[in-house]
DSSP file (Angstrom, degrees, kcal/mol; ACC not computed):
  #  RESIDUE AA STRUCTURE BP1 BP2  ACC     N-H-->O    O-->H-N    N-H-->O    O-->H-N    TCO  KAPPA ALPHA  PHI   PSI    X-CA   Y-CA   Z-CA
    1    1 A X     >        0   0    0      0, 0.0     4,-0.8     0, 0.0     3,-0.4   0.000 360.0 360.0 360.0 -42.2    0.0    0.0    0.0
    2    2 A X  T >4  +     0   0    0      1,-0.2     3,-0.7     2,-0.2     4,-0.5   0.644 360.0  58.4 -70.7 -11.4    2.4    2.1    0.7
    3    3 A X  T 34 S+     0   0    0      1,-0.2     4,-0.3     2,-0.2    -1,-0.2   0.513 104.0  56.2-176.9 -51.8    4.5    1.9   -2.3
    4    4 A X  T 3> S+     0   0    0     -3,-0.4     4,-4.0     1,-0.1     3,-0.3   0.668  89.1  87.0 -84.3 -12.7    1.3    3.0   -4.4
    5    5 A X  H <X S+     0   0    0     -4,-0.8     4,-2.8    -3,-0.7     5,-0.3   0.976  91.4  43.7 -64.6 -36.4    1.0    6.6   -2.0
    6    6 A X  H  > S+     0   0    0     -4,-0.5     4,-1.2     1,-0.2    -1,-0.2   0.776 111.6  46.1 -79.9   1.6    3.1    8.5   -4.0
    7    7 A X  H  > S+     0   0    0     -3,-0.3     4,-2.8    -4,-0.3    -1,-0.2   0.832 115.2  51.3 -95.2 -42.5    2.0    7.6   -7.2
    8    8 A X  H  X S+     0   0    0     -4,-4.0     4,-2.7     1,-0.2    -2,-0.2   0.899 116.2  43.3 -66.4 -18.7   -1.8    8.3   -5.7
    9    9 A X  H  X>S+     0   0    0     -4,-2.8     4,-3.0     2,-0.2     5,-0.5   0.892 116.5  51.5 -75.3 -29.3   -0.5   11.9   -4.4
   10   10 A X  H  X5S+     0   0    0     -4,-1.2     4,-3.5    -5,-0.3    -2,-0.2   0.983 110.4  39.9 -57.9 -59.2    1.1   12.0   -7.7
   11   11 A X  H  X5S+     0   0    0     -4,-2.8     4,-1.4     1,-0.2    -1,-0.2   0.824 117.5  51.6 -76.9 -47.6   -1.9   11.2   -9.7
   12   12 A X  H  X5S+     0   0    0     -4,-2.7     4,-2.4     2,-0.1     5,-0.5   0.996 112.7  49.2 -47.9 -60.0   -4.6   13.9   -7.0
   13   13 A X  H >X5S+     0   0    0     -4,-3.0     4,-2.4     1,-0.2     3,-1.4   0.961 114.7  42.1 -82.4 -34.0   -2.1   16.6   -7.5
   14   14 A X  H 3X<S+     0   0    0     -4,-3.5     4,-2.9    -5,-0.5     5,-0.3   0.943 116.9  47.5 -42.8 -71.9   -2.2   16.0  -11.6
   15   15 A X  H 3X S+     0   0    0     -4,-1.4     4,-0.7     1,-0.2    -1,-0.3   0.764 114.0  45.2 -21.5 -47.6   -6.0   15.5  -11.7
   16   16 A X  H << S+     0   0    0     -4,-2.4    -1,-0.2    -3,-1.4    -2,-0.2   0.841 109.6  58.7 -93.2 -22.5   -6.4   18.8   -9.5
   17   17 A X  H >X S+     0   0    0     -4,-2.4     4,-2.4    -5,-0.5     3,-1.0   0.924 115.6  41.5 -48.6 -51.5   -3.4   21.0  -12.1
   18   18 A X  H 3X S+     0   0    0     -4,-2.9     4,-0.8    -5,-0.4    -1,-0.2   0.851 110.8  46.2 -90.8 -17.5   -5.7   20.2  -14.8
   19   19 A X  H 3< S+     0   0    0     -4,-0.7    -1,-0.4    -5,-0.3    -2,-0.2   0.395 118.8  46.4-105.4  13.8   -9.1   20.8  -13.6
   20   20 A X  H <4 S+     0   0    0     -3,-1.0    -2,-0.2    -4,-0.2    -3,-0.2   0.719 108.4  57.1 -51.4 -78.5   -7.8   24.4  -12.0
   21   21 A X  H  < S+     0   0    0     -4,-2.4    -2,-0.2    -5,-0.1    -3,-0.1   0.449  86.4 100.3 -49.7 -30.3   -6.1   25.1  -15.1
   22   22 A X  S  < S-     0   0    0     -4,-0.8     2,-0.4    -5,-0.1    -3,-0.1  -0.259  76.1-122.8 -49.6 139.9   -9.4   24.7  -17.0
   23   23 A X        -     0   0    0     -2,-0.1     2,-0.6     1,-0.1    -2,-0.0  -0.848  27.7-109.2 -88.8 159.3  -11.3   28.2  -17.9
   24   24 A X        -     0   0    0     -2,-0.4     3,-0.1     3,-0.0    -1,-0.1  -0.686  31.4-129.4 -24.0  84.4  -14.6   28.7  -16.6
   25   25 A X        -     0   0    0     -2,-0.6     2,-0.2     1,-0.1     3,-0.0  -0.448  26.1-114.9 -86.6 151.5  -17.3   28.5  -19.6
   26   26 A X        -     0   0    0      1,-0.1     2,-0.3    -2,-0.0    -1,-0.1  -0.362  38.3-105.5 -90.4 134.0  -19.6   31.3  -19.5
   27   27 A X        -     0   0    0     -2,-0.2     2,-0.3     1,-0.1    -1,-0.1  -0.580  47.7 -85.4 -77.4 142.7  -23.1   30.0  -18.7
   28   28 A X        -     0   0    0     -2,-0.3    -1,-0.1     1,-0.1    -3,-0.0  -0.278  35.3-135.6 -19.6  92.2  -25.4   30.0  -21.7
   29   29 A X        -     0   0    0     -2,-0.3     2,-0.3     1,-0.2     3,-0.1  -0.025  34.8-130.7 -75.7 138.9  -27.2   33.6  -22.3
   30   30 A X        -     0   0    0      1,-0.2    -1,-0.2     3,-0.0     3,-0.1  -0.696  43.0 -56.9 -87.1 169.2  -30.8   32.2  -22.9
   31   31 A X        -     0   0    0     -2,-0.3     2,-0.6     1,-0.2    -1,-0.2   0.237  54.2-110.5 -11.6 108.2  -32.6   33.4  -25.9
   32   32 A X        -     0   0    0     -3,-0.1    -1,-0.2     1,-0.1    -3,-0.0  -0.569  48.3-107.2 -66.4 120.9  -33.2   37.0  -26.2
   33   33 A X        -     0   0    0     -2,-0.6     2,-0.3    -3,-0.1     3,-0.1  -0.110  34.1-106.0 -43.1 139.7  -36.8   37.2  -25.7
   34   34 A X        -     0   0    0      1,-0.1    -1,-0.1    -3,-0.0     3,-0.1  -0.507  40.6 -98.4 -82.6 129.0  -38.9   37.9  -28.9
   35   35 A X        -     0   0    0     -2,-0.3     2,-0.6     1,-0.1    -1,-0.1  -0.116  46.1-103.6 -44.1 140.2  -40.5   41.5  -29.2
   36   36 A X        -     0   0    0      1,-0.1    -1,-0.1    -3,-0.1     3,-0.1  -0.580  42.9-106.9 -67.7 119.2  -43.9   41.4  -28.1
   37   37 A X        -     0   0    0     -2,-0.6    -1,-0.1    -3,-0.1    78,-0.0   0.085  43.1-102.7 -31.8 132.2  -46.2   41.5  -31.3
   38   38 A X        -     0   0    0      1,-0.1     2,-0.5    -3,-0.1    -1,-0.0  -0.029  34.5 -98.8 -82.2-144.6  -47.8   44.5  -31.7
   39   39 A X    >   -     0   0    0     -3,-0.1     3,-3.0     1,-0.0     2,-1.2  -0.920  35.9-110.1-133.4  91.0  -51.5   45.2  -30.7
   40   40 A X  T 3> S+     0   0    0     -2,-0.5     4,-1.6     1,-0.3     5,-0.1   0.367 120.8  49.9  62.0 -63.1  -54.1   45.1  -33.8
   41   41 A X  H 3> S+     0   0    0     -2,-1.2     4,-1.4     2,-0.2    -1,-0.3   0.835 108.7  51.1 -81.8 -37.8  -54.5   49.1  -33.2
   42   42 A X  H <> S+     0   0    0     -3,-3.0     4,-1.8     2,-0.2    -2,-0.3   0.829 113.3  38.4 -68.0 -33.0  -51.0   49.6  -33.2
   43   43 A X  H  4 S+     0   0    0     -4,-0.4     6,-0.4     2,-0.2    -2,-0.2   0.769 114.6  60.3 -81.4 -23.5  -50.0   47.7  -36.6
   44   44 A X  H  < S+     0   0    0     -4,-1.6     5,-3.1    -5,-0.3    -2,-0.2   0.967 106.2  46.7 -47.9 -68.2  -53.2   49.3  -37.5
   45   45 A X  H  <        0   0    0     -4,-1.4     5,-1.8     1,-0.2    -2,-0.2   0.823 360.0 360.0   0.0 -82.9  -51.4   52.8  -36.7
   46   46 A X     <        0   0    0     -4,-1.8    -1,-0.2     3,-0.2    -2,-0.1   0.146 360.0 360.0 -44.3 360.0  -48.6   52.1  -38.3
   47        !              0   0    0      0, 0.0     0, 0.0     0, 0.0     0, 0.0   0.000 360.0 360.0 360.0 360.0    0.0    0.0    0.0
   48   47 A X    >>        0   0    0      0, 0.0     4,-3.5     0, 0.0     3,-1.2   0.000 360.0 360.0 360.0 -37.6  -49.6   50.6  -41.8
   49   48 A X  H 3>  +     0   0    0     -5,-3.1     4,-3.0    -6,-0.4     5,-0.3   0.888 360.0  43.3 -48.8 -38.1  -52.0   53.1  -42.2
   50   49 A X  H 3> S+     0   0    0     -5,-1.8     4,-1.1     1,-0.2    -1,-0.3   0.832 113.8  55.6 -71.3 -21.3  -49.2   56.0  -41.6
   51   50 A X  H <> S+     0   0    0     -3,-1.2     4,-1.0     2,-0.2    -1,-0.2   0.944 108.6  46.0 -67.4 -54.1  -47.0   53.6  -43.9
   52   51 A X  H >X S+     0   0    0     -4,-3.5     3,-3.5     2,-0.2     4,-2.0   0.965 111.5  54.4 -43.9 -66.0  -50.0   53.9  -46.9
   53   52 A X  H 3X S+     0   0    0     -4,-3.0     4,-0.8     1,-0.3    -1,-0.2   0.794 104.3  51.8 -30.4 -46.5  -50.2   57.8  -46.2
   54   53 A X  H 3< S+     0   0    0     -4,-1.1    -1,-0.3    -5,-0.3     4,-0.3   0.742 111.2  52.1 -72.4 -20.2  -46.5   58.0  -46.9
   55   54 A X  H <X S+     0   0    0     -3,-3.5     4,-2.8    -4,-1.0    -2,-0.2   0.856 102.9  51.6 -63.1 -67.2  -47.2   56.2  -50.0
   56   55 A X  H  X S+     0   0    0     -4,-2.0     4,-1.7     1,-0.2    -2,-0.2   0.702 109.4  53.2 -59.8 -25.6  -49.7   58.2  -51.3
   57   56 A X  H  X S+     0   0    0     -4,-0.8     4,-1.2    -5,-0.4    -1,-0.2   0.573 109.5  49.5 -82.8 -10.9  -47.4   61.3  -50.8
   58   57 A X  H  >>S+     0   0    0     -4,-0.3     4,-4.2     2,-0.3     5,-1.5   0.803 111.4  43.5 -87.2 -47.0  -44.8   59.7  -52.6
   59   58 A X  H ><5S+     0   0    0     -4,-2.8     3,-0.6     2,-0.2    -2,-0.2   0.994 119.6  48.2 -71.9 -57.0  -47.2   58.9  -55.5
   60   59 A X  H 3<5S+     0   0    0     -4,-1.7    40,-0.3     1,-0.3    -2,-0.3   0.758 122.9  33.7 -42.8 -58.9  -48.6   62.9  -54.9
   61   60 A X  H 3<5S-     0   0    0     -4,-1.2    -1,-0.3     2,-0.1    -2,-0.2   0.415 114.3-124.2-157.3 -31.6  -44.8   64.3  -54.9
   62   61 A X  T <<5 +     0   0    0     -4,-4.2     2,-0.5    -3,-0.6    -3,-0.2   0.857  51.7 159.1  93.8   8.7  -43.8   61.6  -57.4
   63   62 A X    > < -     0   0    0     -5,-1.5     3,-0.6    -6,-0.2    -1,-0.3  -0.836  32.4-163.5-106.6 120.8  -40.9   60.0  -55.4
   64   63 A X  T >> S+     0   0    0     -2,-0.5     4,-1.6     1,-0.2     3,-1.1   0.713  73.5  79.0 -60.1 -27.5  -39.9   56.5  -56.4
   65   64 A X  H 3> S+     0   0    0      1,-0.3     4,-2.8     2,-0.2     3,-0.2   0.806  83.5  51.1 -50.3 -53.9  -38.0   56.0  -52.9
   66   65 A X  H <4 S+     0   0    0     -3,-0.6    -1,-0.3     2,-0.2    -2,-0.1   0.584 114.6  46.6 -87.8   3.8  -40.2   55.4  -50.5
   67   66 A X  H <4 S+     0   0    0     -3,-1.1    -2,-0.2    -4,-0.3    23,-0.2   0.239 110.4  52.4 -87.7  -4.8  -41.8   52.4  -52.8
   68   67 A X  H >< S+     0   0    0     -4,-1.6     3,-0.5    -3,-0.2    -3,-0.2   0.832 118.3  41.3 -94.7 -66.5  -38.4   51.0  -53.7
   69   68 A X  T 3< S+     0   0    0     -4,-2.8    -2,-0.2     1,-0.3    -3,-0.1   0.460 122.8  36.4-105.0   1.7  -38.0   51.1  -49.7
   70   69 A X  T 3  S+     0   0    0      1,-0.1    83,-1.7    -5,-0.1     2,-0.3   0.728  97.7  85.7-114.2 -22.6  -41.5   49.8  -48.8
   71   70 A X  S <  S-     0   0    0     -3,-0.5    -1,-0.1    81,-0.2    83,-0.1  -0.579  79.1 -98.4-106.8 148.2  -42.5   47.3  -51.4
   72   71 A X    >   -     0   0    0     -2,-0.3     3,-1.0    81,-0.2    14,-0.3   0.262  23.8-128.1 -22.7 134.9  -41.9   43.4  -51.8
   73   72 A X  T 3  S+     0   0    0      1,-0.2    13,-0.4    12,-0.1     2,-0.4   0.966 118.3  35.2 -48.9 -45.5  -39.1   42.4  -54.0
   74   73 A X  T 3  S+     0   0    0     11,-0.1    -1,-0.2    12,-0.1     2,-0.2  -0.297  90.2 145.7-104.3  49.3  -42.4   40.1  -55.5
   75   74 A X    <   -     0   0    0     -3,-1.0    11,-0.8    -2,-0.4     2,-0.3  -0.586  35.4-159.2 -88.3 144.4  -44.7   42.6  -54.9
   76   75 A X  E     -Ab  85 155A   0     78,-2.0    80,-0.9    -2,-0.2     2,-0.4  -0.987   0.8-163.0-141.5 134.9  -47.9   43.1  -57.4
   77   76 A X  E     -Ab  84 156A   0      7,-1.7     7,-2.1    -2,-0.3     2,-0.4  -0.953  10.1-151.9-122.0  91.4  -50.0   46.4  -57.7
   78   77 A X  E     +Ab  83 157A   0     78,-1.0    80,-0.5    -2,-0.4     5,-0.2  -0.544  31.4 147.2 -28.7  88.7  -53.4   46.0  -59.4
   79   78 A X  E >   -A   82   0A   0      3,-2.2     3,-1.6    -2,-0.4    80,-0.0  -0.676  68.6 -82.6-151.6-173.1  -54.8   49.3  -61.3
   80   79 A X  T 3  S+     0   0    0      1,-0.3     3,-0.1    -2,-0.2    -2,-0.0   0.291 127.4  57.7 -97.3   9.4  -56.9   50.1  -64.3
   81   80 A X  T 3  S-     0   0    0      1,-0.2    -1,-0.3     3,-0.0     2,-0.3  -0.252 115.0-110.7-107.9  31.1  -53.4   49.6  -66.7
   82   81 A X  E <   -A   79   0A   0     -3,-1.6    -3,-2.2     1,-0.1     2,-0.6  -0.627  56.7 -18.0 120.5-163.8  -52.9   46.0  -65.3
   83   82 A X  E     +A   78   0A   0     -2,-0.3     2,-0.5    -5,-0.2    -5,-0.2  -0.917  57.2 177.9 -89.4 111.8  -50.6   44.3  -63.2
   84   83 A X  E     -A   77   0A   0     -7,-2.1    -7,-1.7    -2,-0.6     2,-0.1  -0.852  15.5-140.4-122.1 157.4  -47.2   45.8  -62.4
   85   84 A X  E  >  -A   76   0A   0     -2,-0.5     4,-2.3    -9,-0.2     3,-0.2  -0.485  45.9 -81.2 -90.8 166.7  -44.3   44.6  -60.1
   86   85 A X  H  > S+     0   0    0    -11,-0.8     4,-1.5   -13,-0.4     5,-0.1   0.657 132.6  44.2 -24.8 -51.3  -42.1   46.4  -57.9
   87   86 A X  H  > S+     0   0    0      2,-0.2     4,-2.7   -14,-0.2    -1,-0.2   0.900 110.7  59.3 -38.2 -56.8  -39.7   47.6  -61.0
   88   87 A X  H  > S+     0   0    0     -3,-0.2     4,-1.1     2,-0.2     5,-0.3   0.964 111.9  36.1 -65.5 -54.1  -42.9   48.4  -63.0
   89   88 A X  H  X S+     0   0    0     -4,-2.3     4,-1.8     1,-0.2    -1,-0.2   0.938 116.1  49.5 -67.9 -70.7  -44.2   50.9  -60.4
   90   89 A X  H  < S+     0   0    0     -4,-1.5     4,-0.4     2,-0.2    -1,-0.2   0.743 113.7  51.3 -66.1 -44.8  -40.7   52.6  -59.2
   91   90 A X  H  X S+     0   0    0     -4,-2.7     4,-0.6     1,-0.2    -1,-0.2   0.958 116.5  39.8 -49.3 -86.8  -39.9   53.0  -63.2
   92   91 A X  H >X S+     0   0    0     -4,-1.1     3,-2.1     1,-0.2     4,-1.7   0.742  89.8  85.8 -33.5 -61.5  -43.6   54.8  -63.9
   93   92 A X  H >< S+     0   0    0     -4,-1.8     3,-2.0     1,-0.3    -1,-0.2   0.738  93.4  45.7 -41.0 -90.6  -43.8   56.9  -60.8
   94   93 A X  H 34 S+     0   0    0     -4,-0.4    -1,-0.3     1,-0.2    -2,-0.2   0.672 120.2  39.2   4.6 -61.2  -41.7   59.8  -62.7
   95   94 A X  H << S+     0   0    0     -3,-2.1    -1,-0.2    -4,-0.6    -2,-0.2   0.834  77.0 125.3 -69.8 -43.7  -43.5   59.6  -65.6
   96   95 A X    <<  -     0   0    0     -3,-2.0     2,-0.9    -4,-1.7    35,-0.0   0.102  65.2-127.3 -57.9 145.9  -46.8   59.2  -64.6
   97   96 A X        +     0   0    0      1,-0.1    34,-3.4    33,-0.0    35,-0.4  -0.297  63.6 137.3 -97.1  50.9  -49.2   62.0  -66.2
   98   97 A X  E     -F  130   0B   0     -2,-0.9    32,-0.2    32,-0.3     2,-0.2  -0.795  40.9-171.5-121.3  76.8  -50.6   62.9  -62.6
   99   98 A X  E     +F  129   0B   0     30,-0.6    30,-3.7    -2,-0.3     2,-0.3  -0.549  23.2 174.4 -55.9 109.7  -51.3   66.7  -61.0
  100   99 A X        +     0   0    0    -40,-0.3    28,-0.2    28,-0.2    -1,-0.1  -0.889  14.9 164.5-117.2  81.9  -52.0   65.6  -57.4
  101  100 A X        +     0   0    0     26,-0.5     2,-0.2    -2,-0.3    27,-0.1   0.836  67.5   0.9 -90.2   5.1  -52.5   68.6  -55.2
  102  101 A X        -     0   0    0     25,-0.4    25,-1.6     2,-0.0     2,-0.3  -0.941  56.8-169.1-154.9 157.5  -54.1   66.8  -52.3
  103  102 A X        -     0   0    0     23,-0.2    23,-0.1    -2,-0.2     2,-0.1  -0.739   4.9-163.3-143.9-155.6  -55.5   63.0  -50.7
  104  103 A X        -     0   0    0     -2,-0.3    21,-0.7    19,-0.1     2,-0.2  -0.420   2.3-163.2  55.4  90.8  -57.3   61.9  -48.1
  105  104 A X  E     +C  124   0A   0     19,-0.2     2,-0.3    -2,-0.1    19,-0.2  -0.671  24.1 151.7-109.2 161.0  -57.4   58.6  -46.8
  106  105 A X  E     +C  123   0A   0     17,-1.3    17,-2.5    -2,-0.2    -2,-0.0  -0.949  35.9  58.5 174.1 145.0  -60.2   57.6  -44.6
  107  106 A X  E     +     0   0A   0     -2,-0.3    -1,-0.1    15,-0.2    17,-0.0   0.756  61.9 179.9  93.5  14.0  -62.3   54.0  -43.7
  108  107 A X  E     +     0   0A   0     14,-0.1     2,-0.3    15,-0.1    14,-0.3  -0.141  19.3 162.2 -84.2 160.6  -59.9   52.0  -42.5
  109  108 A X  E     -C  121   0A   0     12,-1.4    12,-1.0   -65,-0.1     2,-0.5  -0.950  17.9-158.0-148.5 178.7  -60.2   48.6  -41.4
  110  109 A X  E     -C  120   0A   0     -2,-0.3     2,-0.4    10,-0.3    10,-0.3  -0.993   4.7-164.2-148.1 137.3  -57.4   45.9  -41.0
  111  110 A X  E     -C  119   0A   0      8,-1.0     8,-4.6    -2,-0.5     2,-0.6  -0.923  18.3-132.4-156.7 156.7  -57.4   42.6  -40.9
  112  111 A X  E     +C  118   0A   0     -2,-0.4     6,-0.2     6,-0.2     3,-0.1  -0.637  18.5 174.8 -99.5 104.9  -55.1   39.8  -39.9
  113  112 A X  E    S-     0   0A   0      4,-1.6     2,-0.2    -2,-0.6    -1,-0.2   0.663  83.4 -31.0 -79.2  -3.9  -54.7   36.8  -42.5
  114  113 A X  E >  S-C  117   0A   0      3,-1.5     3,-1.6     1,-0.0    -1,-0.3  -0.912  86.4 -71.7 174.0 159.4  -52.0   35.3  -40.0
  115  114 A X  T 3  S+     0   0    0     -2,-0.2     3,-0.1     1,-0.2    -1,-0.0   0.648 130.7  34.4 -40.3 -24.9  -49.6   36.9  -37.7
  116  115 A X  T 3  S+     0   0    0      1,-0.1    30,-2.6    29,-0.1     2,-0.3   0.071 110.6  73.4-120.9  34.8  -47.0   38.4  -40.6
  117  116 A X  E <   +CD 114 145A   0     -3,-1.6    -4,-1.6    28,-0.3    -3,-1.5  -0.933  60.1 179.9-155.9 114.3  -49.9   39.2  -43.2
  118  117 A X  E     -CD 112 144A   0     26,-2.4    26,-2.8    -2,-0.3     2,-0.4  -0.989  22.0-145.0-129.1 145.1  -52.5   42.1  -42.9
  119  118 A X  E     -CD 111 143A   0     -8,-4.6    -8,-1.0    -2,-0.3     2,-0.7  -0.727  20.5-175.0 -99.7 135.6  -55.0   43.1  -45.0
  120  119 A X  E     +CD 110 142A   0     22,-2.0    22,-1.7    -2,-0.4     2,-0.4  -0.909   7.7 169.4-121.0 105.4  -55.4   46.6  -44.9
  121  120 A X  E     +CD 109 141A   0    -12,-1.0   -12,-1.4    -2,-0.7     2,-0.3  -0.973   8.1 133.4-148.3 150.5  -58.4   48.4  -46.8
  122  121 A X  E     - D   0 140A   0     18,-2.4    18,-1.3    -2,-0.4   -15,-0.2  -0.999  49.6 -83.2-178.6-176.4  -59.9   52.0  -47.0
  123  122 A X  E     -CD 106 139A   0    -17,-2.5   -17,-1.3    -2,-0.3     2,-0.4  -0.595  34.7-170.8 -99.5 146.3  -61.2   54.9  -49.1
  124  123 A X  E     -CD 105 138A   0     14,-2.3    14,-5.4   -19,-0.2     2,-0.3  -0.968   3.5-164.9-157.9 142.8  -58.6   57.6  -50.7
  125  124 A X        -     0   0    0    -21,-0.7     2,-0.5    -2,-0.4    12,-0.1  -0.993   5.7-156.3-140.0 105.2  -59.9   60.6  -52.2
  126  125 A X        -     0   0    0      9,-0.3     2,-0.5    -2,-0.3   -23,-0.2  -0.719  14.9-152.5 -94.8 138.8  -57.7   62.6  -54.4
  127  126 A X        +     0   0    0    -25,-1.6   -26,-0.5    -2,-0.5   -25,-0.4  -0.694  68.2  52.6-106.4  97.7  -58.0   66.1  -55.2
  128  127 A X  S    S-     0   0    0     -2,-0.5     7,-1.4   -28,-0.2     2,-0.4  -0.922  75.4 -89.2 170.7-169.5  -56.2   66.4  -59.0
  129  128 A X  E     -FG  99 134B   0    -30,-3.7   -30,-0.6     5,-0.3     2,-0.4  -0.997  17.5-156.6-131.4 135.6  -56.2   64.9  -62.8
  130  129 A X  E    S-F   98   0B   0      3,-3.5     3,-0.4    -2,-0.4   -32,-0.3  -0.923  84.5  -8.8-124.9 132.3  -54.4   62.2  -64.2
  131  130 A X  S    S-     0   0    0    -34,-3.4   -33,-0.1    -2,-0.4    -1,-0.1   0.874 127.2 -59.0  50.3  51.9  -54.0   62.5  -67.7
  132  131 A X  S    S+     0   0    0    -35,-0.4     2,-0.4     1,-0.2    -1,-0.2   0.530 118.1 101.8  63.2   7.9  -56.3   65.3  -68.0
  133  132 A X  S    S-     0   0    0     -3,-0.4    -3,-3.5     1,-0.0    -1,-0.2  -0.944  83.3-102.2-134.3 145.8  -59.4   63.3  -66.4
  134  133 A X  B     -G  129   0B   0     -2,-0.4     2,-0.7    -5,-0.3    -5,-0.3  -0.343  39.7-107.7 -63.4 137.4  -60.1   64.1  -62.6
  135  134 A X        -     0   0    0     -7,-1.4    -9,-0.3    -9,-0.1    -7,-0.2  -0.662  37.0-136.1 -76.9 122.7  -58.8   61.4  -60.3
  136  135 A X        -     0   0    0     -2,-0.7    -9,-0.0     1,-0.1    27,-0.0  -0.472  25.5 -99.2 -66.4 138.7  -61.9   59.2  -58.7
  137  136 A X        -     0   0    0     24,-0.2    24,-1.2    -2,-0.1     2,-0.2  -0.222  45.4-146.6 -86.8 160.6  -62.1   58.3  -55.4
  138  137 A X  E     -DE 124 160A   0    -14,-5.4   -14,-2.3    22,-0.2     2,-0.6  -0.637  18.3-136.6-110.6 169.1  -60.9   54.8  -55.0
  139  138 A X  E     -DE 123 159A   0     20,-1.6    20,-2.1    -2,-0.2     2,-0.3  -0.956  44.6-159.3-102.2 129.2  -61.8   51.7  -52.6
  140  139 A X  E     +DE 122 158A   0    -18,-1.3   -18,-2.4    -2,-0.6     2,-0.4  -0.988  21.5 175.1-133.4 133.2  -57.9   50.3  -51.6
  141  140 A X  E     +DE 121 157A   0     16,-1.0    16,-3.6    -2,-0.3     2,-0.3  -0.943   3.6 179.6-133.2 159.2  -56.6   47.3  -50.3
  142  141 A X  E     -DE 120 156A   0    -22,-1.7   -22,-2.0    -2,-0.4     2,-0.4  -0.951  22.1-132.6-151.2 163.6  -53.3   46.4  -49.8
  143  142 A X  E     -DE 119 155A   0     12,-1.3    11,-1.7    -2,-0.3    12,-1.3  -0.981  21.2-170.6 -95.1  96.0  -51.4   43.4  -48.6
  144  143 A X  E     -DE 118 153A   0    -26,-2.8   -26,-2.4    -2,-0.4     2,-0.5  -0.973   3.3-164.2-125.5 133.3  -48.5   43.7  -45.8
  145  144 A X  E     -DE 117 152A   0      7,-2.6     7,-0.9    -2,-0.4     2,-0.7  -0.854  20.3-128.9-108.3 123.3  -46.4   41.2  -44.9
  146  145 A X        -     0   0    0    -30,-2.6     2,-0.5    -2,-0.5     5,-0.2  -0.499  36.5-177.9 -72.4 105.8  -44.1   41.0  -41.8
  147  146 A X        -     0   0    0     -2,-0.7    -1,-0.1     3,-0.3    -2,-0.0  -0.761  69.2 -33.6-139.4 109.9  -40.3   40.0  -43.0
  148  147 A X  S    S-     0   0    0     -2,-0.5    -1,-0.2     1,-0.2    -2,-0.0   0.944 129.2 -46.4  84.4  60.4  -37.4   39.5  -41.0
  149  148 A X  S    S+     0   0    0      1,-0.1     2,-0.2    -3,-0.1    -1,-0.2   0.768 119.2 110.8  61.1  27.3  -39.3   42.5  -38.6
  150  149 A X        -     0   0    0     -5,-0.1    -3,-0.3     2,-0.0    -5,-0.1  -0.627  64.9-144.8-139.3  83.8  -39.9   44.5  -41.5
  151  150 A X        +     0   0    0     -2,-0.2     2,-0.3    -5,-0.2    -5,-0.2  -0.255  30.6 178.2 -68.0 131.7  -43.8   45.1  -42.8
  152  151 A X  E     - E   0 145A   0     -7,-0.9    -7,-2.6   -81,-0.0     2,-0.7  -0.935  25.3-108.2-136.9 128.8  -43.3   45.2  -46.0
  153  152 A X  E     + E   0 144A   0    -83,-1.7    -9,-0.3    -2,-0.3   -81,-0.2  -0.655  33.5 167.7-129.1 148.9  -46.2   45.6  -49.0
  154  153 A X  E     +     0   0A   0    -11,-1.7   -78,-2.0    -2,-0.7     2,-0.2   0.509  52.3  14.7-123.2 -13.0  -46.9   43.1  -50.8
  155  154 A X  E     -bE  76 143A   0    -12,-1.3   -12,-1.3   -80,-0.2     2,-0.4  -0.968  49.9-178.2-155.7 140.4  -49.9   43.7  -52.7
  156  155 A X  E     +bE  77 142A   0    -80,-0.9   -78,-1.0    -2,-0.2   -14,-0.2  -0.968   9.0 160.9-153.1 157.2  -52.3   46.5  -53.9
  157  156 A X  E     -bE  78 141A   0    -16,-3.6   -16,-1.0    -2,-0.4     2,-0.4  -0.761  14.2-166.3-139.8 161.6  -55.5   46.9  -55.8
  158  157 A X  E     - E   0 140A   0    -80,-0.5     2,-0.4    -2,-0.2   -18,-0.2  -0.909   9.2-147.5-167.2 160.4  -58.3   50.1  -56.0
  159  158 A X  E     - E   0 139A   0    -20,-2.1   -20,-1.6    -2,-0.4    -2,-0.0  -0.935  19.5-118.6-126.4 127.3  -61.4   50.3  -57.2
  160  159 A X  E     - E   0 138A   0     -2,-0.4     2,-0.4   -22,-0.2   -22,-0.2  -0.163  42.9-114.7 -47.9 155.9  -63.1   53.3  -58.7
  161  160 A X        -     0   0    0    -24,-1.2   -24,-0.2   -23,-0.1    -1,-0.0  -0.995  19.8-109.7-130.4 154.8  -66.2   54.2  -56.6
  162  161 A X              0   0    0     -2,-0.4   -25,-0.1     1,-0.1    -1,-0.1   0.314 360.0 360.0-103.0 151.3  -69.5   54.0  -57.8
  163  162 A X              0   0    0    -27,-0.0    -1,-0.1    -3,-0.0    -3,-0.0   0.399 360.0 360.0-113.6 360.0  -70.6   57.9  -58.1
């Protein structure tokens, strides 16, 4: 027995070198907790101010904030067709449209799933395009929640009925 103590002090002090010698791992951070969804009245809020900004863009004739709000596959519905994202941001410039005022007004929202809202209300221009008075329209639009960024994805309007 004895014969084997220094090789067992040997073999504790070795054991205790290396497990000292170790660093100290950092405990696992959990998850950063996910922002709380916002509230129906608040994405309500938002898109609506989003649309607004839209409509001033189309009024004022700046492609920017429709390169920066709409889908890369994004489709806008009107009384020339279907056009994509490209299609629209090309046209704004051009388009043959004295806007000196809008209104938007009606809104309702509704939620096809948590990152997809349907968004619809009345806008009332005061102006011509192409010489013929702009008509107030019925509008819906599409927005889709990506990577935290409502984004939109689809819009359509409808003359209304005079």
């Amino acid at each position: 027995m004895r014969k084997y103590l220094p090789f067992a002090a040997l073999l504790i002090l070795a054991v205790a070198s290396v497990s000292f010698a170790q660093e100290a791992q950092p405990a696992a951070s959990p998850a950063p907790k996910p922002k709380p969804r916002m509230s129906k009245a608040q994405l309500l809020k938002k898109l609506s101010a989003n649309e607004n900004k839209l409509w001033d863009a189309w009024k004022n004739k700046d492609a920017k904030p429709f390169q920066a709000w709409l889908a890369a596959d994004s489709v806008v519905i009107g009384e020339q067709g279907v056009a994509a994202k490209g299609d629209i941001t090309k046209m704004m410039a051009e388009m043959p449209c004295e806007v000196k005022s809008f209104t938007l007004t009606d809104w309702k929202l509704t939620m096809i799933d948590p990152n997809a809202a349907l968004l619809t209300y009345k806008g009332t221009a005061v102006g011509t395009c192409a010489g013929q008075t702009i008509p107030p329209v019925w509008a819906s639009s599409v927005w889709v929640n990506r990577k935290g960024k409502w984004m939109a994805f689809s819009h359509q309007e409808t003359p209304v009925k005079p």
